[in-house]
C-alpha positions in Angstrom: 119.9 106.2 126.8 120.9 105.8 123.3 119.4 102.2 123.2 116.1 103.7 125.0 115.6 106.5 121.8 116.7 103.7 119.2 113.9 101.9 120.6 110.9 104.9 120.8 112.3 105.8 117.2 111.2 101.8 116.3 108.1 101.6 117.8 107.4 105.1 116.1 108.4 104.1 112.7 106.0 100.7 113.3 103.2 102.2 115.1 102.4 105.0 112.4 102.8 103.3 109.3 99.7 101.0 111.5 97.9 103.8 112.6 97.5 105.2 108.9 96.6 102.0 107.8 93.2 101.9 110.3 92.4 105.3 109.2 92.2 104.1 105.6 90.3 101.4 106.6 87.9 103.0 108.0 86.3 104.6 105.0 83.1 105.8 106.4 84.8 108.6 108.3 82.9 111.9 109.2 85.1 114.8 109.0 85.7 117.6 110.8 84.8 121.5 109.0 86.5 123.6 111.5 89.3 121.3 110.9 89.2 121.5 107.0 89.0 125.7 107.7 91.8 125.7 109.7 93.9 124.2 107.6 92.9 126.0 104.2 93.7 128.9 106.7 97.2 127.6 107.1 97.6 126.6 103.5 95.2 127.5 100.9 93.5 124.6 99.2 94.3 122.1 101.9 90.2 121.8 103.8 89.5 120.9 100.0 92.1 118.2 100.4 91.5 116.8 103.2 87.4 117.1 102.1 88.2 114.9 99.3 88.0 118.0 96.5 91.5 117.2 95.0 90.4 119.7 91.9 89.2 122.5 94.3 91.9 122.4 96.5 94.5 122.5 93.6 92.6 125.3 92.3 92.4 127.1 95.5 96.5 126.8 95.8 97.6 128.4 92.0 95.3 131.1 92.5 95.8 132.3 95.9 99.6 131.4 95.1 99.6 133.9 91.8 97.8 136.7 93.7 100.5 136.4 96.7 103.4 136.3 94.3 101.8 139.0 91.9 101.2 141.4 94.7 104.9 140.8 95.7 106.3 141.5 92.3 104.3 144.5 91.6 106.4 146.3 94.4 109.2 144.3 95.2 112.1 142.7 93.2 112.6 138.7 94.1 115.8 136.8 93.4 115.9 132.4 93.1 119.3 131.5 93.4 121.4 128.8 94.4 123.5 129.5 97.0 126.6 127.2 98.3 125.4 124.5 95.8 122.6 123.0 97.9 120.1 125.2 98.7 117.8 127.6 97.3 118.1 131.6 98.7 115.5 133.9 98.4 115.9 137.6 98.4 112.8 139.7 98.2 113.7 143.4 98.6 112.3 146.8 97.5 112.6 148.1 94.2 114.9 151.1 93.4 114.2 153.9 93.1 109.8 154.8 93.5 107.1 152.5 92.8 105.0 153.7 90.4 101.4 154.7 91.0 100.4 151.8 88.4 102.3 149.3 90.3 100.8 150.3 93.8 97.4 150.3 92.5 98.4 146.9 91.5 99.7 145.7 94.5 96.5 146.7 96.6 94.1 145.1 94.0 96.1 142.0 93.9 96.4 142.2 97.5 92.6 142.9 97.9 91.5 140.1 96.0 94.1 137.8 97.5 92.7 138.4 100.9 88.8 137.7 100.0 89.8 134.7 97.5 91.2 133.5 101.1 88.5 133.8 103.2 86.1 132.1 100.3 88.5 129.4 100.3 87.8 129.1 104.0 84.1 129.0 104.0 84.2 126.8 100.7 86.4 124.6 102.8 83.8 124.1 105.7 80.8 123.7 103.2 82.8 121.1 101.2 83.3 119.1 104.6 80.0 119.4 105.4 79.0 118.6 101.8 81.3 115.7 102.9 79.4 114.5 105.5 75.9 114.9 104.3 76.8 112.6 101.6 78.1 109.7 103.6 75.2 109.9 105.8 72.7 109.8 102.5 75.0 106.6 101.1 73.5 103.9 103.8 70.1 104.3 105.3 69.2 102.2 107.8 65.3 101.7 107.4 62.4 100.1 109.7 59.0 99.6 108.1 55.9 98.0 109.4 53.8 95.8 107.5 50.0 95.3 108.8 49.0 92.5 106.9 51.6 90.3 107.6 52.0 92.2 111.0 55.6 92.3 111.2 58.6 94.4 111.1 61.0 94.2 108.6 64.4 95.7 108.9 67.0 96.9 105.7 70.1 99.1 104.4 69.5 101.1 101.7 71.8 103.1 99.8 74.8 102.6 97.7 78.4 101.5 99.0 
């Protein structure tokens, strides 16, 4: 049995590193919007990512990153520690004592605008994809003209690689 997994777990380790390889390859690739809106759903920025918008995605991720942790802050206290020497602990808990009016009213406008600066990323994360694949579509043409004096066909690529 043990031989049997060592062996999947090899053919694994060779088929993917393959498999990623033909992707790259191939770089004329359409790609999927409801794909890149899922996973900016998931994690923010990452449609943009996977759309090719490296700069948008980034941005996308700091700023819906600062909302979540500003809205968590405003009402909660959060603790970073090392615990056992190896890993990281995280304690969010509620602040003593009341929250101020000024911090809830905080909290909901952070909250608020964390929640449509979400959804935009979504939508900007299907438009960039589709953006995406409009492009690659207008880079090679494919063009058939006639020509009545010479009577004749001619056949070309246009665009730009």
């Amino acid at each position: 049995m043990k031989r049997i997994l060592a062996a999947l777990l090899l053919l694994l380790a060779l088929t993917v590193p393959v498999l990623s390889l033909a992707q790259e390859a191939d770089l004329q690739q359409h790609k999927d919007p409801i794909l890149a809106g899922a996973l900016s759903w998931y994690v923010p920025g990452l449609g943009q990512f996977y759309a090719g918008s490296i700069f948008k995605g980034a941005s996308f991720m700091v700023v819906e990153f600062a909302l979540l942790y500003g809205t968590i802050i405003s009402v909660a206290e959060v603790e970073l520690g090392v615990t056992g020497g190896i890993s990281l602990g995280l304690k969010i808990s509620g602040k003593d004592g009341d929250v101020s009016s000024t911090q809830r009213t905080t909290a909901i406008v952070l909250g608020t605008t964390l929640i449509v600066v979400h959804f935009i990323n979504i939508i900007d994360a299907v438009n960039t994809t589709r953006r995406y694949n409009m492009e690659l579509d207008q880079k090679i043409q494919p063009e058939l003209e006639y020509d009545p004096e010479m009577k004749a066909y001619s056949f070309g690529i246009s665009g730009y690689f």
